[in-house]
C-alpha positions in Angstrom: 40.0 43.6 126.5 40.3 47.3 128.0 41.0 45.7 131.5 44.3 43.7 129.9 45.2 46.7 128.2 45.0 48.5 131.9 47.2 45.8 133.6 49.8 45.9 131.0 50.1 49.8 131.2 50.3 49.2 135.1 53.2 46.8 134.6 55.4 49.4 132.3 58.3 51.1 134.1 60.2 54.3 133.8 64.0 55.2 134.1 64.4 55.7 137.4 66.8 58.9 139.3 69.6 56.8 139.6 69.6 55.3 136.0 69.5 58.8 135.0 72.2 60.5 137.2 74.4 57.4 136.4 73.7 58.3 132.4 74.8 61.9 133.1 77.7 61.0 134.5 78.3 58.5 132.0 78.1 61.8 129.6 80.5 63.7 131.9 83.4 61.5 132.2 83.5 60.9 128.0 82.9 64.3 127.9 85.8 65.1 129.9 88.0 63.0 128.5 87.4 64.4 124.9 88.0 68.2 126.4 91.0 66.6 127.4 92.1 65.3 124.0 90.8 68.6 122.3 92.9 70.6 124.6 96.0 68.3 124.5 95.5 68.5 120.1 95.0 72.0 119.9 98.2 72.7 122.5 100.1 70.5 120.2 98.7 72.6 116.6 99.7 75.6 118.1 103.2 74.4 119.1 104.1 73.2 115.7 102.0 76.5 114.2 104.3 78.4 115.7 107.3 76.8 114.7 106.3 76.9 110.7 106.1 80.7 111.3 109.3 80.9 112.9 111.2 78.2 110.5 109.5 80.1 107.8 110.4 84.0 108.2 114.0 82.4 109.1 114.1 81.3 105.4 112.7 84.4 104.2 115.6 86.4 105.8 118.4 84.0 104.6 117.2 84.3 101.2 116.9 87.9 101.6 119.8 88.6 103.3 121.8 86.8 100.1 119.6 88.8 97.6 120.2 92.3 99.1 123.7 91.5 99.8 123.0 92.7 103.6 122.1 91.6 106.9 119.0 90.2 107.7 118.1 89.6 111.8 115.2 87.2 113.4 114.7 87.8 117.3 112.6 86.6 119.6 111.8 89.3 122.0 110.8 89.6 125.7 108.8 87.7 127.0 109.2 85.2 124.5 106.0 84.7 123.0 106.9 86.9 120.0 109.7 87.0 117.4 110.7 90.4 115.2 112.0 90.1 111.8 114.5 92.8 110.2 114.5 92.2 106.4 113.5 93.6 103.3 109.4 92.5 103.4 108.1 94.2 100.0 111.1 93.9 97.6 111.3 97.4 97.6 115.2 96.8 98.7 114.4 98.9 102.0 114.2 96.9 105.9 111.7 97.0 107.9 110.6 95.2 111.4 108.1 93.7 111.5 106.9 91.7 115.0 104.6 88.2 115.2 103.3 87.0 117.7 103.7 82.8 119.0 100.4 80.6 118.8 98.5 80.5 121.9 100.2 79.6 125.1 103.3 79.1 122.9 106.7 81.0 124.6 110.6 80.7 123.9 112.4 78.7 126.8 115.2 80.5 127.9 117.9 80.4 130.8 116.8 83.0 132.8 113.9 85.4 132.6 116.6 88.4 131.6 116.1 90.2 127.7 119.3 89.0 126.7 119.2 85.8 126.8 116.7 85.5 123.6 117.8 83.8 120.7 119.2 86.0 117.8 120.2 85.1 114.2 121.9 87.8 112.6 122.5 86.4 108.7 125.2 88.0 106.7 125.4 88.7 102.4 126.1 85.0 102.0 123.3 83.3 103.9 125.8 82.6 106.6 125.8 83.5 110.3 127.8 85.1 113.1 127.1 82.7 115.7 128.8 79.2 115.6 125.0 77.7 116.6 121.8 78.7 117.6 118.6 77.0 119.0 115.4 78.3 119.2 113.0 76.2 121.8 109.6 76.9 121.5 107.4 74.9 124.5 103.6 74.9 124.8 101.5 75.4 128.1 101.5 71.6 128.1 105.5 71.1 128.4 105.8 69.8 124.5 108.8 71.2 123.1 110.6 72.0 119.4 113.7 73.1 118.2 114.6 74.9 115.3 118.3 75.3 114.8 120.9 77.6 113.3 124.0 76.7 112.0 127.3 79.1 111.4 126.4 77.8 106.9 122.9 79.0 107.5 121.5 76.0 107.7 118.3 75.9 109.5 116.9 72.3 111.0 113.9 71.8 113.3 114.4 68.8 116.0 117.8 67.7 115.4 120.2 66.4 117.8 123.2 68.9 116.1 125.0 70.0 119.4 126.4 72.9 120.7 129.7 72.0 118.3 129.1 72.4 114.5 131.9 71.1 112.8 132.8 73.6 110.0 133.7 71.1 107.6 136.7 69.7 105.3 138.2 71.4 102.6 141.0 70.0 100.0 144.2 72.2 99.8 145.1 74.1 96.7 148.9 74.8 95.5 148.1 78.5 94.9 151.1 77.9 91.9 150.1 75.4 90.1 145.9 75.1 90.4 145.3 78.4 90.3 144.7 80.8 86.7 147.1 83.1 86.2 144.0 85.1 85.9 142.7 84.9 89.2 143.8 87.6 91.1 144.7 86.8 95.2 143.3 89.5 97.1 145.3 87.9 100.5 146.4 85.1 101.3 146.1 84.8 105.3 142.9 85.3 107.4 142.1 85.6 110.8 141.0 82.1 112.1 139.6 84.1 115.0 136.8 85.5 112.9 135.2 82.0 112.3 132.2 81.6 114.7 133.3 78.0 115.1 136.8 78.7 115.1 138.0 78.0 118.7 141.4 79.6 118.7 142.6 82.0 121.2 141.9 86.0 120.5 145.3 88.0 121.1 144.8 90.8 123.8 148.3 92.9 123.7 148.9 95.9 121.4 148.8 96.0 117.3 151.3 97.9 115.4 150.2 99.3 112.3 151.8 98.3 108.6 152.3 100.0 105.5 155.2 100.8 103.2 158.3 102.1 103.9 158.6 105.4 105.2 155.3 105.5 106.0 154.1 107.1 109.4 153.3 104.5 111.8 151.1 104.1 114.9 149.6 101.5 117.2 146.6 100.3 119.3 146.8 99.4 122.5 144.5 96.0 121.9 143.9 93.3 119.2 140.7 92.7 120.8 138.2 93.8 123.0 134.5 92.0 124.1 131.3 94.3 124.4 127.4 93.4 125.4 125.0 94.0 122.5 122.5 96.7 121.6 124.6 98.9 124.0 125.0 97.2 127.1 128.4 97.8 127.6 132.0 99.7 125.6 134.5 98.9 125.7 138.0 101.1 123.7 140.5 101.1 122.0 144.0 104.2 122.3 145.7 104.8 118.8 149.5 106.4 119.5 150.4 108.2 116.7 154.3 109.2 116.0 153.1 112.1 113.7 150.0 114.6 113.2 147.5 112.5 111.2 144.1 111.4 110.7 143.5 107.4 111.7 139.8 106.2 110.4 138.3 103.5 111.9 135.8 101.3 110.0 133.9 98.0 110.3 135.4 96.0 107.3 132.5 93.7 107.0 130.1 95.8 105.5 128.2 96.2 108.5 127.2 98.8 110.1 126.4 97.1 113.6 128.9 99.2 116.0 129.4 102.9 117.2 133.1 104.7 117.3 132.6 107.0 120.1 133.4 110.4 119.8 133.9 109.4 116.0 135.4 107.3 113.7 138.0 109.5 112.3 140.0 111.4 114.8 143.0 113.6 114.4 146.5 111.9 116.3 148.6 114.6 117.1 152.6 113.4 117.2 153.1 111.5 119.9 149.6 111.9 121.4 146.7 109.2 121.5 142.9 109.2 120.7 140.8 107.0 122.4 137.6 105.4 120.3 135.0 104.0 122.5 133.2 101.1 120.8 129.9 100.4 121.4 126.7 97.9 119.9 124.0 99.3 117.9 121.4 96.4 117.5 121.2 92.7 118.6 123.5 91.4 116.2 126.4 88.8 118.5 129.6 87.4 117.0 133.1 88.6 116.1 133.2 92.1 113.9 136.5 93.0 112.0 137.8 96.5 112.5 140.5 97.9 110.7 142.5 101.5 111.6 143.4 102.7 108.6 145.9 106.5 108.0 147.2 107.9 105.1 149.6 105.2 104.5 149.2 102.5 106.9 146.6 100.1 108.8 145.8 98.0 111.9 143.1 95.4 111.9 141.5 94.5 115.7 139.0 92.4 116.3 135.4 93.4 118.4 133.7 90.2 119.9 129.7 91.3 121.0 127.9 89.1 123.4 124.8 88.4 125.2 
């Protein structure tokens, strides 16, 4: 009996070196392939991470924007793996900035590699925007890609196909005699076209005489328009030509406070003489600002277009 037990314990084999290197490499390649997957999944969770954050402060400033009756700006800054939010945070009716950073591996794709060329969204009292349309393209370190977009109505989308050319949309006309109250009182009734982000008309560049009643002292600027860069880049100015002494005021007549008038906003004309007010950007904020000259009796409205 012992001697049979002997024989069959002589007959037993083990796993040989091979066996065992080809089970270890067996082990490597399904490992691999699942650090593969992990990576490709968590590259993918931090791409769409990032955009809830982004999609989700961009709500917050709308909303708060509309609330405080004031601007509200969301900016991604250089090098594109963070965004900064200007808004009211606490309810305490005071902005702050506040900066967050992009999920890992996560950056803004941009043209070029220069400051400027972020995306900005600079949202007004009414939830509305400055710029016609806005993308923000967020890519991962594996080339996936998301877009949140910005329209001129506020309108905030992520991965739509909306175009650079946001139709501003169809409006019935009113017969300001007969379906309006006679309690409603018309304010004006002509607006600059010009001043619509989406609004593709041609900006006048020659000289704007000032209006007012009659007899009043009159004066001019030498431009309807002028373009400067943003956040200082560039100035650009306009001359007021006054026919008699007088102080001419101007003011940003959209309630915000987004440009400089360099040496100051009110300067004294002397008869005949000029003043020159240097414009210049004080923040991010792009699009087409309304400025109005205003005297004692009589006013000029220009336009100031900041860009990239």
């Amino acid at each position: 009996m012992l001697k049979t037990q002997l024989k069959i314990r002589r007959g037993e084999r083990g796993i040989s070196l091979l066996e065992l290197i080809m089970v270890f490499a067996l082990i490597a390649i399904v490992s691999s392939f699942a650090m593969v997957g992990i990576t490709r999944a968590r590259a993918s969770v931090n791409l769409q991470n990032s955009m809830r954050v982004l999609s989700g402060y961009m709500e917050k400033a709308r909303l708060d924007a509309i609330r405080r009756h004031e601007s509200a700006i969301v900016e991604v800054i250089s090098p594109g793996n963070a965004f900064r939010v200007t808004m009211d945070f606490n309810g305490s009716g005071t902005k702050t900035t506040r900066t967050f950073q992009m999920g890992d591996g996560v950056k803004a794709i941009v043209s070029s590699a220069s400051d400027n060329d972020y995306p900005i969204v600079d949202f007004n009292w009414r939830g509305r925007t400055t710029q016609c349309y806005m993308a923000f393209q967020l890519q991962n370190s594996r080339g996936e890609s998301t877009t949140l977009s910005v329209t001129n109505a506020g309108d905030i989308t992520i991965d739509t196909s909306l175009g650079a050319t946001v139709s501003p949309g169809n409006y019935s006309n009113v017969n300001q005699a007969s379906e309006i109250s006679t309690s409603t009182t018309l304010s004006s009734t002509t607006a600059s076209p010009c001043l619509e982000p989406c609004s593709t008309c041609v900006i006048p560049t020659g000289p704007v005489q000032s209006t007012g009643p009659t007899g009043c002292s009159a004066f001019s600027v030498n431009k309807s328009s002028i373009t400067i860069r943003r956040n200082g880049g560039s100035t650009d100015n306009f001359v007021v030509s006054a026919t008699t002494t007088g102080n001419v005021t101007a003011t940003q007549t959209d309630g915000k406070t987004n440009l400089q008038f360099l040496p100051g906003a009110t300067q004294n004309v002397t008869g005949s003489g000029t003043k020159t007010y240097t414009v210049k950007s004080l923040n991010n904020s792009k699009g087409k600002f309304p400025v109005t000259f205003t005297s004692a009796c009589s006013s000029a409205s220009v336009i100031v277009t900041v860009v990239n």
